[in-house]
C-alpha positions as CSV (number, residue, x, y, z in Angstrom):
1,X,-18.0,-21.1,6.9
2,X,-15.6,-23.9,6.7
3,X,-16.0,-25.3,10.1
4,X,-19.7,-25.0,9.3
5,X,-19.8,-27.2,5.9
6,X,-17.6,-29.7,8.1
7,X,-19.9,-29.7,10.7
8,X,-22.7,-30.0,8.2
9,X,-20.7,-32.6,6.0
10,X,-20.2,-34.6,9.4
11,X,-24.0,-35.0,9.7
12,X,-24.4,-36.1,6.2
13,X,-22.3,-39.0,5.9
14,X,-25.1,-40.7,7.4
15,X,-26.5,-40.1,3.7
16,X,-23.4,-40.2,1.2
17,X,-24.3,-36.4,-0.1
18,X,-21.2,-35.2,1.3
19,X,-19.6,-35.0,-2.6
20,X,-22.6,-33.3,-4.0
21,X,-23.0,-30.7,-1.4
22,X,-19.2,-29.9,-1.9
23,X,-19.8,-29.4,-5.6
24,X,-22.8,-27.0,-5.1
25,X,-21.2,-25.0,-2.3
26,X,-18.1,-24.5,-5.6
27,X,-21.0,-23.6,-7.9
28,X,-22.6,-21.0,-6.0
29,X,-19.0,-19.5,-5.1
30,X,-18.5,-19.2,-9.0
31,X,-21.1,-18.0,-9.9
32,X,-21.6,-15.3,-7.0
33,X,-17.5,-14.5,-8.2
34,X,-19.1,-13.9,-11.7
35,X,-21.9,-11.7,-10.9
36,X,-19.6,-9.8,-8.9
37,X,-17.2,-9.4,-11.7
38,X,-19.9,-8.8,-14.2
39,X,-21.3,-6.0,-12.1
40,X,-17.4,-4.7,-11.4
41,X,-17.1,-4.2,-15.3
42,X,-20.3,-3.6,-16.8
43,X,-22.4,-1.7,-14.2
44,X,-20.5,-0.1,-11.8
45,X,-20.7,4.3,-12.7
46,X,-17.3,5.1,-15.0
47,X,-15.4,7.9,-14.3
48,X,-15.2,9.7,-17.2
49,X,-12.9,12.7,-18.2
50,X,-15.0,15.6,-20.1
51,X,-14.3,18.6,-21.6
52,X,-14.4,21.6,-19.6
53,X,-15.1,25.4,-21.5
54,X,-12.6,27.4,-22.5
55,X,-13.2,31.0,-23.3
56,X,-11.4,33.1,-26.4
57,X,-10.6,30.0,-28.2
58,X,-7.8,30.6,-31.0
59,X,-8.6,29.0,-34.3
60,X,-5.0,28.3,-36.4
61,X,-3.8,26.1,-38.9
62,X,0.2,25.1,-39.4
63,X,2.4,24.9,-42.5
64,X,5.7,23.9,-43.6
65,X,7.3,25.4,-46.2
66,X,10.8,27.9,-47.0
67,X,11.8,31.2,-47.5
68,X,11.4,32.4,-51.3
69,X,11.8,35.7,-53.0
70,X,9.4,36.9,-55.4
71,X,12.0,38.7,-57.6
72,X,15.0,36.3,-58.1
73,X,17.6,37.0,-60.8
74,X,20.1,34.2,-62.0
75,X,22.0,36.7,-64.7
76,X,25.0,36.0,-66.8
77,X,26.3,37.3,-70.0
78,X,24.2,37.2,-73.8
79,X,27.1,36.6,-75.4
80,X,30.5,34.2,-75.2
81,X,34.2,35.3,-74.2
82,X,36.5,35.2,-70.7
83,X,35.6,36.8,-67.8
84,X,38.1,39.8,-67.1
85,X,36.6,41.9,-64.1
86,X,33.9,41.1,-61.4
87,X,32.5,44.5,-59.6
88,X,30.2,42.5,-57.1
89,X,30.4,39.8,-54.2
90,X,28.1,37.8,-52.0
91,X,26.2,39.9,-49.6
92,X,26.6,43.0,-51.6
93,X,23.8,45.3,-52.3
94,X,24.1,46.5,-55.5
95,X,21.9,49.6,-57.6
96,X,19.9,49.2,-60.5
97,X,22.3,50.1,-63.1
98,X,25.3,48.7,-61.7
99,X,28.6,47.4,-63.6
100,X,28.4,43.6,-62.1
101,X,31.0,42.3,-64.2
102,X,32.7,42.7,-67.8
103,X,34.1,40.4,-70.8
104,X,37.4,40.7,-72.5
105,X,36.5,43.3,-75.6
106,X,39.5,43.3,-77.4
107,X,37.7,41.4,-80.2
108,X,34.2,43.1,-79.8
109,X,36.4,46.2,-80.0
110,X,37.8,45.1,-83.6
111,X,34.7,44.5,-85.2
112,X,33.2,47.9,-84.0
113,X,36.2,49.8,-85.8
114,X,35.7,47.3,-89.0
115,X,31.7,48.2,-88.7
116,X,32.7,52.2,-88.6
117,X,34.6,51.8,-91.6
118,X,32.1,50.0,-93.3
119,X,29.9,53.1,-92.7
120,X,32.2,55.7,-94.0
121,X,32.4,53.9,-96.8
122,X,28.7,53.2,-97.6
123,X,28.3,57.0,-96.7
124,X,30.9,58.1,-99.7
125,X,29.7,55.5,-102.0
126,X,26.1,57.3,-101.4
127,X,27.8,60.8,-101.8
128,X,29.1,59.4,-105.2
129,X,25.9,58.0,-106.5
130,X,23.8,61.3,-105.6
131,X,26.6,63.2,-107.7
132,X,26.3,61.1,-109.9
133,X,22.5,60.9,-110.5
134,X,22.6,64.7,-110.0
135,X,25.2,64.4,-112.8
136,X,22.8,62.3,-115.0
137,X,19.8,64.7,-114.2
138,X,21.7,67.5,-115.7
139,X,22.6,65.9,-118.8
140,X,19.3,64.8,-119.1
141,X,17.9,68.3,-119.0
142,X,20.6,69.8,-121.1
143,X,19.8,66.7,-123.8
144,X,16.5,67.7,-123.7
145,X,16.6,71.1,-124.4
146,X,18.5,70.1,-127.7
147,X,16.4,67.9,-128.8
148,X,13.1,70.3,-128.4
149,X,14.8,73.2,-130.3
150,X,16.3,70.9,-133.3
151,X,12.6,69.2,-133.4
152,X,11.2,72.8,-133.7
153,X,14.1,73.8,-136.4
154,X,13.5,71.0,-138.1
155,X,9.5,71.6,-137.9
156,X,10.2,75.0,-139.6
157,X,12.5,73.8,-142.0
158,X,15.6,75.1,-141.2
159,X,16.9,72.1,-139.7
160,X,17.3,68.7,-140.6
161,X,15.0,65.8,-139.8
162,X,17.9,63.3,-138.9
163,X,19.6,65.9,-136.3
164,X,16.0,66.3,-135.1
165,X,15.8,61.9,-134.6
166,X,19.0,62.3,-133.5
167,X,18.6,64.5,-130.6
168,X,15.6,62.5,-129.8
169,X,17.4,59.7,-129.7
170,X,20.2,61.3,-126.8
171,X,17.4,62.9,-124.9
172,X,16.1,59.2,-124.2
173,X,19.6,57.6,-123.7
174,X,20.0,60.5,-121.6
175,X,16.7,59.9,-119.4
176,X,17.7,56.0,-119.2
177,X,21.0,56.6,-117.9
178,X,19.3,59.1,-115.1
179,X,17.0,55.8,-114.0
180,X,20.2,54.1,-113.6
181,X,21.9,56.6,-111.4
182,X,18.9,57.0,-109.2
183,X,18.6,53.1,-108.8
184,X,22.7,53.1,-107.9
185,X,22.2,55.9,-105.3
186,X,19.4,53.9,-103.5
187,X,21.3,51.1,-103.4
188,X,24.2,53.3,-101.5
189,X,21.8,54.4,-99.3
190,X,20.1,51.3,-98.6
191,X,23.7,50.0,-98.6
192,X,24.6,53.1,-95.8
193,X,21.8,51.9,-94.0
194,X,23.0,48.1,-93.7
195,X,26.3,49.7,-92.4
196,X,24.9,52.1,-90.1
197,X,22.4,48.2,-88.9
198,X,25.7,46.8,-88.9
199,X,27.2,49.0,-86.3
200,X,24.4,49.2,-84.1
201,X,24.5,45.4,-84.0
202,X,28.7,45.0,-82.9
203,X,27.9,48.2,-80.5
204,X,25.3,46.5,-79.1
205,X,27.2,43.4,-78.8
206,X,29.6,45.1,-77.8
207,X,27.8,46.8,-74.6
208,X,26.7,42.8,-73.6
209,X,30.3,42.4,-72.6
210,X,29.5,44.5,-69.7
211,X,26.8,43.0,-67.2
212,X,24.7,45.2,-65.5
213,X,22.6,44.7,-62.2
214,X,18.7,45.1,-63.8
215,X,17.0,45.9,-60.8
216,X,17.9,47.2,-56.9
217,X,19.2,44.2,-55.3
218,X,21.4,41.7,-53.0
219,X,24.2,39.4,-54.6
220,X,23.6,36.0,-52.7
221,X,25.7,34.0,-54.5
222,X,28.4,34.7,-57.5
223,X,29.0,31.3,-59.3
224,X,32.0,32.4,-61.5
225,X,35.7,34.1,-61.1
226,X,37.6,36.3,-63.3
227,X,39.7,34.1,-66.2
228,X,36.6,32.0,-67.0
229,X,35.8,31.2,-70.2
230,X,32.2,31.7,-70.3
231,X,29.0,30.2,-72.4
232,X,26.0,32.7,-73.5
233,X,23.4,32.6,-70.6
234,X,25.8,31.0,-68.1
235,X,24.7,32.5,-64.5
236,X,27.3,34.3,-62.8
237,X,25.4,36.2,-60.3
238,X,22.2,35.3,-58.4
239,X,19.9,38.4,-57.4
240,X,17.5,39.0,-55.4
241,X,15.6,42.2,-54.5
242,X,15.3,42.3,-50.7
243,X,11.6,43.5,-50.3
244,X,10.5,40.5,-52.4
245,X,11.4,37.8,-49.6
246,X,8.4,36.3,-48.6
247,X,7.5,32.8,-46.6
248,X,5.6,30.0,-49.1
249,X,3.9,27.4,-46.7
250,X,2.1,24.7,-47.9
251,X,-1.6,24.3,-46.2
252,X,-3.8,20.7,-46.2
253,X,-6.7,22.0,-48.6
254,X,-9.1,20.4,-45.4
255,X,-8.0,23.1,-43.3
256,X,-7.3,26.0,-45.8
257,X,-10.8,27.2,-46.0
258,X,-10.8,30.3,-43.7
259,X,-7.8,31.3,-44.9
260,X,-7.9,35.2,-46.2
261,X,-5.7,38.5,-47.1
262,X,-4.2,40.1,-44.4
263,X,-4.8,37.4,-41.5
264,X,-1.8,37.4,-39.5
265,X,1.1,34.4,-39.1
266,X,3.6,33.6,-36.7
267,X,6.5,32.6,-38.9
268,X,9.3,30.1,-37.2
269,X,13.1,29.8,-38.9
270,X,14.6,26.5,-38.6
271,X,18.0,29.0,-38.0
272,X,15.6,30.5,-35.3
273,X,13.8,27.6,-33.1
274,X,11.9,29.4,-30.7
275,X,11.9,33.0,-31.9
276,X,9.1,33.1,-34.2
277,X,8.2,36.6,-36.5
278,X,5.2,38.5,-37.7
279,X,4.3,37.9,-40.9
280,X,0.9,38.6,-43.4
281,X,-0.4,36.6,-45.8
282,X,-0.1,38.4,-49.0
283,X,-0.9,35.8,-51.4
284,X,-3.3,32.8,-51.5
285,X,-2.8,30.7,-54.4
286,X,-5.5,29.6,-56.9
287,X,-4.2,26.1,-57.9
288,X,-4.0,23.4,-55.4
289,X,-1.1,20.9,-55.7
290,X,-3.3,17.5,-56.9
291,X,-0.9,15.2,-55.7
292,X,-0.3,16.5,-51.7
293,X,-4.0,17.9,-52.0
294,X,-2.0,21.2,-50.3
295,X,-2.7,24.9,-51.2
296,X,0.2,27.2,-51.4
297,X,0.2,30.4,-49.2
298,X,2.6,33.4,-49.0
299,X,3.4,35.9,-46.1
300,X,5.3,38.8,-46.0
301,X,7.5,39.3,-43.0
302,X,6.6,42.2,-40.6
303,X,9.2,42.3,-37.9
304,X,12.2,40.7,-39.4
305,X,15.2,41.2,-37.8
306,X,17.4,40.9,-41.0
307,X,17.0,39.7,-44.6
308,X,16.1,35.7,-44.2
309,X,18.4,33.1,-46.2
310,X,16.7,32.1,-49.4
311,X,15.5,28.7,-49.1
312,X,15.6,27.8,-45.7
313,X,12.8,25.9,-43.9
314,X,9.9,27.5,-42.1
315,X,7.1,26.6,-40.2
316,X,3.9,28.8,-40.3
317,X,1.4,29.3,-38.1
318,X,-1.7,31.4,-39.5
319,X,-4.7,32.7,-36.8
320,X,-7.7,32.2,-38.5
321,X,-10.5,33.3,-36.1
322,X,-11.1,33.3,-32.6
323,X,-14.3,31.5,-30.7
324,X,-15.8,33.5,-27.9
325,X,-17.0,29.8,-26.2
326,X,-16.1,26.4,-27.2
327,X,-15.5,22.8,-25.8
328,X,-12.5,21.1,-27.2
329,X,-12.0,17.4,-27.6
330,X,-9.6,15.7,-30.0
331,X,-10.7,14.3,-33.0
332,X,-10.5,10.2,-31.8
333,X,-13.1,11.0,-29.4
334,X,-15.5,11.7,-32.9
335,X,-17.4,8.8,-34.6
336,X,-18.4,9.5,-37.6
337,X,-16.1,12.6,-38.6
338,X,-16.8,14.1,-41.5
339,X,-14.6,17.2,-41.4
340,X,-17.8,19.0,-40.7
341,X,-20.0,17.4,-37.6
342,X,-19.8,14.0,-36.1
343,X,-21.5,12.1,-32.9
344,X,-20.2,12.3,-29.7
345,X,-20.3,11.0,-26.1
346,X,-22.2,12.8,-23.1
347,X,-23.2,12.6,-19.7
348,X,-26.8,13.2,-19.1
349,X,-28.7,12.7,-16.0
350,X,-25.3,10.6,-14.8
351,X,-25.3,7.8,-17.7
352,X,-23.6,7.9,-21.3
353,X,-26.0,9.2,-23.9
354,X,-24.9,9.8,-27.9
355,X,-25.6,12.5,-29.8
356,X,-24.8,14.7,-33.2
357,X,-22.9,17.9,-33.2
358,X,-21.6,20.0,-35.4
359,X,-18.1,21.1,-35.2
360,X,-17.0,25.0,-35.4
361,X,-13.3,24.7,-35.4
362,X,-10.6,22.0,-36.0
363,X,-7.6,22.9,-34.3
364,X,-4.0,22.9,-35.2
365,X,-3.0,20.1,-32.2
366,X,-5.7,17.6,-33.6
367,X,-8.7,19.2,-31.5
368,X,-12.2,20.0,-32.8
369,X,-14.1,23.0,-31.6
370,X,-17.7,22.5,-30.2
371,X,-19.3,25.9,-29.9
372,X,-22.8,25.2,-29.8
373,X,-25.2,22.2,-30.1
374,X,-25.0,21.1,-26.7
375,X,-26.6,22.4,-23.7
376,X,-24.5,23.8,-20.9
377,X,-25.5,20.5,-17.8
378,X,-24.6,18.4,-20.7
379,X,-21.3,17.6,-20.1
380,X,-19.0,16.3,-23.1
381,X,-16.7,12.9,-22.6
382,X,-12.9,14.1,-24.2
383,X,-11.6,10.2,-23.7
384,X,-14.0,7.3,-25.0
385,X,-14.0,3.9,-23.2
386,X,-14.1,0.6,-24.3
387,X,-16.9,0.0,-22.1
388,X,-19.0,2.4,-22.8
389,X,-22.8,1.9,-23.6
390,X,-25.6,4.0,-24.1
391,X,-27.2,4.2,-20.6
392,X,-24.3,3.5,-18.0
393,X,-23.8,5.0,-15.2
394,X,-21.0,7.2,-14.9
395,X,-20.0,10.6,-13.3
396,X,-17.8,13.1,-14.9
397,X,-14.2,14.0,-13.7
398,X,-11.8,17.1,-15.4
399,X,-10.1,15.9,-18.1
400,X,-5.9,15.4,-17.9
């Protein structure tokens, strides 16, 4: 082509076109170069990965959370004093009912014997008071009997009217002083009573200087040693009843909405990478965390090996359903996402077409679900293009 333009530029100098020729012949090259690279990048068919079907599609969402027990204890004594004997260690399993630990009760011990005196005697200062009311009832009567037969002696005249106003007179002294005694042997009894309260107060007392284990359970963690001097309600022992360990995982409230009782969870131990357990959900709960916009969930272990630590990390991974047929895509190849249905890109007839599907699943590795919507020679891009345009041409390869 060179030789040619020389050969042609040789037989133009005649003319002095030589410089304008060159300049076209550049054009047309640039702008044959452009329509070439135009039609490279614009119109050429894209090769497109799409989504191929899958068949028994598991639907699952994931959630972090730790090991908790339902029935957790941190016990200590009511009351104040040293710490003299400890009947339980970590790891011990312990019965309801069990002696855990005790208190020095030398002192409690003293004021139980000072509150049994106090109730022997309240109980004879109530025996004296009833002898003597007795005592006053019978002086009463006897005073009363005199005073009727001098009245009646002194009605028929044998008598005198003073000894008559007399005996009146000690029949009513006699009834006043019987109103006393009664009132002195209720306050004995009431003041028996106070004693016998008394007692049952230092007793009681008494038995809090021995801590017992309320409820079946496994000692994970004993915070004090014998010779400490102890506050009321300091913890000495932390509790736990073994059937009570269950897994609390935290699920986004977006993808918590086919959760249900009894759905089955595959529960992973940060001790245990790899080795994940059975578990149940047992427990959805009603209030959602506003600030994480999470709902809490709790599973109860099927298959554990042993007893899980209390606290440690898990991660949770909870079967929801299961789709017969579905196309999977991730969520980036969406536009318009709204949790629900979105538009996506096809292949139809060869070229890129758009259109609006609903979405049946989202998975837990950041896929959506397409079950249905679509017809089956509709093939569905998985990977969108920044050169893609309604109408291209482009043929459909299996997606990586």
């Amino acid at each position: 082509m060179v030789e040619i333009f020389d050969r042609w530029s040789e037989a133009m100098k005649g003319i002095g076109g030589v410089r304008v020729l060159r300049l076209v012949f550049v054009g047309v090259l640039l702008v044959a170069a452009v329509a070439g690279g135009w039609w490279y990048l614009q119109q050429r068919p894209l090769s497109v990965a799409v989504a191929a079907m899958q068949l028994d599609v598991p639907v699952t969402v994931f959630g972090l959370g730790a090991v908790e027990a339902q029935v957790i204890a941190r016990i200590g004594f009511e009351v104040s004093g040293t710490l003299m004997q400890l009947g339980a260690d970590h790891g011990d399993s312990v019965a309801a009912g069990a002696i855990l630990a005790r208190l020095n009760p030398i002192s409690q011990e003293a004021r139980v014997a000072r509150a049994e005196a106090a109730v022997l005697s309240a109980a004879a200062n109530a025996a004296r008071a009833d002898a003597q009311r007795e005592r006053a009832e019978a002086q009463f009567t006897q005073k009363q009997a005199t005073a009727r037969r001098r009245r009646d002696l002194a009605n028929r005249g044998v008598g005198s009217q003073e000894a008559a106003e007399l005996a009146d007179t000690e029949q009513e002294l006699a009834r006043v002083d019987l109103l006393v005694n009664a009132a002195d042997a209720a306050v004995a009894r009431a003041t028996q009573a106070e004693a016998r309260a008394n007692l049952q107060t230092e007793q009681a007392t008494l038995d809090k200087h021995t801590l017992i284990a309320p409820f079946d359970a496994v000692v994970i963690a004993r915070a004090r040693e014998a010779g400490t001097a102890l506050n009321p309600g300091e913890p000495v022992f932390t509790l736990v009843a073994p059937e009570s360990i269950w897994m609390q995982a935290f699920i986004d409230e977006g993808r918590a909405g086919d959760l249900a009782l009894g759905q089955t969870g595959m529960v992973t131990l940060r001790s245990r990478p790899g080795r994940p357990v059975t578990a149940e959900i047992v427990r959805i709960g009603l209030e959602a965390d506003r600030v994480t916009e999470e709902r809490r969930v709790f599973l109860r272990c099927r298959t554990c090996p042993s007893m899980p630590v209390v606290g440690e990390q898990a991660e949770v991974v909870i079967e929801t359903a299961r789709l017969p047929r579905a196309r999977l895509l991730p969520e980036q190849a969406l536009h318009g996402f709204d949790g629900a249905s979105g538009t996506v890109w096809t292949i139809e007839e060869g070229r890129l077409a758009r259109r609006h599907v609903r979405i049946a699943a989202r998975l837990v590795d950041g896929r959506v679900a397409i079950a249905d919507g679509l017809p089956e020679d509709v093939a569905l891009v998985s990977q969108v293009g920044p050169r893609f345009a309604v109408g291209r041409a482009a043929r459909a390869v299996s997606a990586p």
